[in-house]
N, C-alpha and C positions, 0 to 999 in steps of 0.2 A: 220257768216261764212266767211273764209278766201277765197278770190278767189285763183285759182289753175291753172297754166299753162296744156296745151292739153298737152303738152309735160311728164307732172311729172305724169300725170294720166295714159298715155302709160307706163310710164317705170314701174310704180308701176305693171300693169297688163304684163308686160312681167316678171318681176322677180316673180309673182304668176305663171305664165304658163312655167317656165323655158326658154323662147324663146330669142335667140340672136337678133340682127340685120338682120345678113341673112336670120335668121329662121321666122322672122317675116314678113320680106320684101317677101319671097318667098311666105308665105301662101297666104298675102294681093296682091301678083301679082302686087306688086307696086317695082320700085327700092331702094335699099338700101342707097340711095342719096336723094332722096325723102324723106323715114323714117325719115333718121337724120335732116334734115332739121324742119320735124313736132316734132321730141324731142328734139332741141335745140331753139324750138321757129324762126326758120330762115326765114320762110315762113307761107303763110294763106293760108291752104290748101286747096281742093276743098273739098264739102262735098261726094263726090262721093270716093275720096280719103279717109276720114275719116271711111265711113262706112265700106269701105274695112277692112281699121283695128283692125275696133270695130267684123267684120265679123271672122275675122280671131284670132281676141280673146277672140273671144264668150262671149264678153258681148253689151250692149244694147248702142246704140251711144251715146243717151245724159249720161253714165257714164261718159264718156272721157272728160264732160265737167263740172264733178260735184265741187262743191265747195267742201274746204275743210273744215271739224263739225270743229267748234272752242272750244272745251270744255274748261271751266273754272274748273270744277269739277270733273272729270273723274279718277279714280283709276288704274291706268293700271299697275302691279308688274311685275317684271323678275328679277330672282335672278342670270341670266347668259349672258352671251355675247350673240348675235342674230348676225347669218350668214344674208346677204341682202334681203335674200328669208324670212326670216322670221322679219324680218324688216320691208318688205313689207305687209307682211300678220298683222302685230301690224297694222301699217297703213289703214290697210284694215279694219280693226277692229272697229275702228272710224267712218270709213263710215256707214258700216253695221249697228253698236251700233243707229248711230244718227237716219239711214232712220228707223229705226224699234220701236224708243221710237218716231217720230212723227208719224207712223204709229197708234200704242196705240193710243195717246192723240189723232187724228183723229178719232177711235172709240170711243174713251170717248165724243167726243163731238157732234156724230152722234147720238150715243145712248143715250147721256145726262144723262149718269151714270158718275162718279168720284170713282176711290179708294181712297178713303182719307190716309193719311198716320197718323197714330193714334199715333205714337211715333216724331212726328216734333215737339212739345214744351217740348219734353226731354230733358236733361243732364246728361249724366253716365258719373262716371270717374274711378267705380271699374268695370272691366267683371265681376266680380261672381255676381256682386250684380247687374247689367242690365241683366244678362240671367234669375236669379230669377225673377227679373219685369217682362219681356217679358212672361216666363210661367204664372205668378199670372194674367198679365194681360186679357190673351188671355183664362184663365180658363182650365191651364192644370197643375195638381198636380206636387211638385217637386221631384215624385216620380215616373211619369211614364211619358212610352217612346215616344218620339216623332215619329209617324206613319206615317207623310207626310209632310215632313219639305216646299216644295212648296206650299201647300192649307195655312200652316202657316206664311209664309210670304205674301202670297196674303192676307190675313186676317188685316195684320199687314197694307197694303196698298203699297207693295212694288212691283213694277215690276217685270218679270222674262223674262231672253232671253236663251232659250239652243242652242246653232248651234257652228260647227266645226270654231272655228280659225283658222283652219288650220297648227297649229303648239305647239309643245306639252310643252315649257315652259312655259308658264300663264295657271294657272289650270282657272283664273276666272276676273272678272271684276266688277266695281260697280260705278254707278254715283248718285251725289246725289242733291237733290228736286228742285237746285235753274236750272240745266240743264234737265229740262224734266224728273227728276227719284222722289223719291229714287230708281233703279234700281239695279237690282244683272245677271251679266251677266253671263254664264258657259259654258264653252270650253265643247263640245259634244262628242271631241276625247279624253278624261281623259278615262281609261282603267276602272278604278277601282270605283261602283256603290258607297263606302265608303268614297275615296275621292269625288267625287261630291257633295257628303252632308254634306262634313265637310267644303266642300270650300263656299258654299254658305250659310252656318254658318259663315263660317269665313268672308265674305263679309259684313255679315248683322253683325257683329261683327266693320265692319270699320262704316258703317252706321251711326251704332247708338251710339258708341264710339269717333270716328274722324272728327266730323262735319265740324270741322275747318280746317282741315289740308286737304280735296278734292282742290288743288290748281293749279293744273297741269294735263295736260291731258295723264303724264306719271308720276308713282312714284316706283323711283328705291331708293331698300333700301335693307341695309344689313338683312340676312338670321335669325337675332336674333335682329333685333330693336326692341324697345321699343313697337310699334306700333303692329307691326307682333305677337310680344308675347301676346301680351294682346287683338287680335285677336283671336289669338289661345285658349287664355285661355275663354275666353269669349264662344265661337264656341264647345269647349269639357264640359263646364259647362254647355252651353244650351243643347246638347244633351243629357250626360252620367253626374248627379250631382254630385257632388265628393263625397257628402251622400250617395246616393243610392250603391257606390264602396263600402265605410266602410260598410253600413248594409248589401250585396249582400259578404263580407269576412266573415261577423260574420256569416251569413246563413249559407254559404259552409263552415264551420269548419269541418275538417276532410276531407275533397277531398284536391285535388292537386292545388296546384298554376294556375295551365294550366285550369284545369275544371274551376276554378272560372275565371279567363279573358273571356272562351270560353263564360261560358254561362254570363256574363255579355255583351261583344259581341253581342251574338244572342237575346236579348231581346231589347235593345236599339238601333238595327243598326247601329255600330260604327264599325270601325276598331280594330282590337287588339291592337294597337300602342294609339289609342283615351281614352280603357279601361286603360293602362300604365301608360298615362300618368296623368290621372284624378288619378290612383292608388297613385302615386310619389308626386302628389299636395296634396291629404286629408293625407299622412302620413309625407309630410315636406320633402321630397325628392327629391325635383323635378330638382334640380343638378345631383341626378344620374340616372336618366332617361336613358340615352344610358346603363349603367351598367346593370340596371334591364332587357330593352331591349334584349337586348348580352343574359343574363340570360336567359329569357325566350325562344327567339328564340332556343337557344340550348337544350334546355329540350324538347320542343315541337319537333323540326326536330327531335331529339334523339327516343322520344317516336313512334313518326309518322311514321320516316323515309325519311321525304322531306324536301326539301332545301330552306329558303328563298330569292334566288337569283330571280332578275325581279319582287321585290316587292310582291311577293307570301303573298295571302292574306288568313287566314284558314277560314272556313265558308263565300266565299264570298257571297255578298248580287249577285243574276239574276235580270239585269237591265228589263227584261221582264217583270218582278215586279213594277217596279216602275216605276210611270210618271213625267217626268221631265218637266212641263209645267205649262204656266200659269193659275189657275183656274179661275180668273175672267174674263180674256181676254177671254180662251178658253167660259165659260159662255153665254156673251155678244153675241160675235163672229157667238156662235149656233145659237140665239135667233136671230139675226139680218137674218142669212140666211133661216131660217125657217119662218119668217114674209114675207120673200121675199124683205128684204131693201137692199141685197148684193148678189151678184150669189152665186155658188159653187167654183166657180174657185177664186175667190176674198175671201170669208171665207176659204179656204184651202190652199190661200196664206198664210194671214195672222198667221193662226196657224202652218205653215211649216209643213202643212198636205196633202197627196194625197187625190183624188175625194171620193174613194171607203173607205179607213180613217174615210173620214166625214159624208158620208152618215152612216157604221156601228154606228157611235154615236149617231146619230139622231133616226135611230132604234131605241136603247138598251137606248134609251130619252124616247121613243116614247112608249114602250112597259110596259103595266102594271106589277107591282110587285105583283108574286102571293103569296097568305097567306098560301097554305098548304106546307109543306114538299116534295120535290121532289122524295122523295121513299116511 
């Protein structure tokens, strides 16, 4: 780890909290003369001085002193310009990322369990043909749908972190094996339960695709590289097989273009744009993918009468459905607090769960399955 000036770790947390100089000197009840002196490194401030400011921006003093994670490996995408605010929060992101994968390997070696990562002496260099491995391997047909793409990668031995970035360009992140991972990280604020699962496909698509190229602990790349594509492609292969499109057209013979996307859609948990696109790749069209797109939107809004404006998404998946969490960590996690090797408060950290959260699991653990039918 890189050490880090008291001063860069202030500024960072005042561009999270929106807060000026004044705005910050006033809450901390310290003068504005003072402050700059502590962010331009001028003076060694008293600790009495410090806590005030860590007080005043509600975070915990030794943050203000933290090192800064030196990633070697680290994937971090942005296909856009980042305002300071949100520069700050990519920044933040590194921090978070790092405390929370030595977090894990802390539980792995309390509990002296390991997920092994079962794909580290691979080499892909097609997506179609690593998303087919990954199913053959894991024992799921290349015909049916993937139901819990999280238990699947925990399977795989891959980490998972869901929590807020705080800012809505980077749908996702991912580090790999040689920095504490293979990890897939997911922005909590993505709107859309479909994008989240294709982003964390498309993560486990760099993975296990881009071994070599995890270089930088930022990688900024155009909207259609090489890389991104064959993410993507990889990502809509693992969920929605480009077979299963063709066999699911020749089923629906005689319905409408829309009914076959929908119910392809609703059986896979994919997006309509995911169905499209898998559509455009098994029939050799996948240059006119926006055309098809255009096409369909407008049939459908036509038929419907709704607008795809704000990413409208038709049969959205209810994130109340789904759990975006790690299954082994969560696993481990229960077992350690239930032996009694870790409080409640420390197991409910760790899973970014409330008290009342973890005790309901532990129930609904705890409580036998009965054999008759409930009516």
């Amino acid at each position: 780890m890189d050490q880090i000036p008291l001063g860069e770790n202030i500024r960072r947390y005042m561009k999270l909290k929106n807060m000026t100089i004044p705005s910050l000197a006033e809450a901390a009840c310290i003068s504005s003369t003072t402050l700059s002196n502590c962010l331009n490194d001028k003076s060694d401030p008293r600790i009495s001085i410090i806590q005030r400011i860590a007080g005043a921006l509600e975070v915990p003093m030794p943050k203000l002193f933290a090192e800064k994670p030196s990633f070697e490996n680290f994937r971090l995408r942005s296909l856009y310009a980042l305002t300071a605010k949100e520069k700050a929060c990519r920044e933040n992101l590194l921090f978070s990322t790092y405390e929370k994968i030595q977090d894990y390997l802390n539980v792995e070696r309390f509990a002296q369990e390991e997920n092994q990562f079962i794909f580290s002496d691979d080499k892909f260099d097609d997506p179609v043909e690593a998303a087919h491995v990954v199913r053959e391997r894991l024992g799921i047909s290349q015909s049916d749908p993937i139901l819990d793409l999280c238990e699947l990668i925990s399977k795989m031995g891959i980490k998972f972190f869901h929590f807020d970035f705080n800012y809505d360009k980077t749908y996702g992140a991912s580090v790999a094996a040689s920095d504490g991972g293979p990890a897939i990280i997911l922005n909590s604020s993505i709107a859309s339960v479909e994008r989240k699962i294709f982003t964390i496909a498309h993560e486990l698509g760099h993975i296990l695709l881009h071994k070599d190229s995890f270089k930088s602990s930022e990688t900024i790349e155009q909207k259609n590289s090489t890389e991104e594509n064959e993410a993507n492609l990889f990502a809509g292969e693992l969920l929605c097989p480009q077979e299963v499109v063709f066999e699911k057209v020749k089923e629906t013979h005689g319905f409408s273009f829309i009914d076959m996307v929908m119910k392809i859609k609703q059986i896979y948990r994919v997006s309509y744009g995911t169905v499209l696109h898998q559509y455009c790749n098994r029939f050799g069209i996948s240059n006119h993918y926006s055309d098809v797109t255009k096409k369909f939107q407008a049939m459908y809004a036509n038929r419907n009468k709704v607008s795809f404006k704000n990413h409208y998404e038709p049969y959205a998946l209810n994130e109340t459905l789904y759990r975006f969490e790690d299954t082994f960590l969560r696993d481990i996690v229960v077992r350690l607090y239930q032996e009694e090797k870790i409080s409640a408060a420390r197991a409910a950290e760790l899973l970014t769960w409330n008290k009342s959260t973890l005790e309901d699991w532990c129930k609904k653990m705890n409580t036998p399955s009965k054999q008759t039918l409930p009516f």
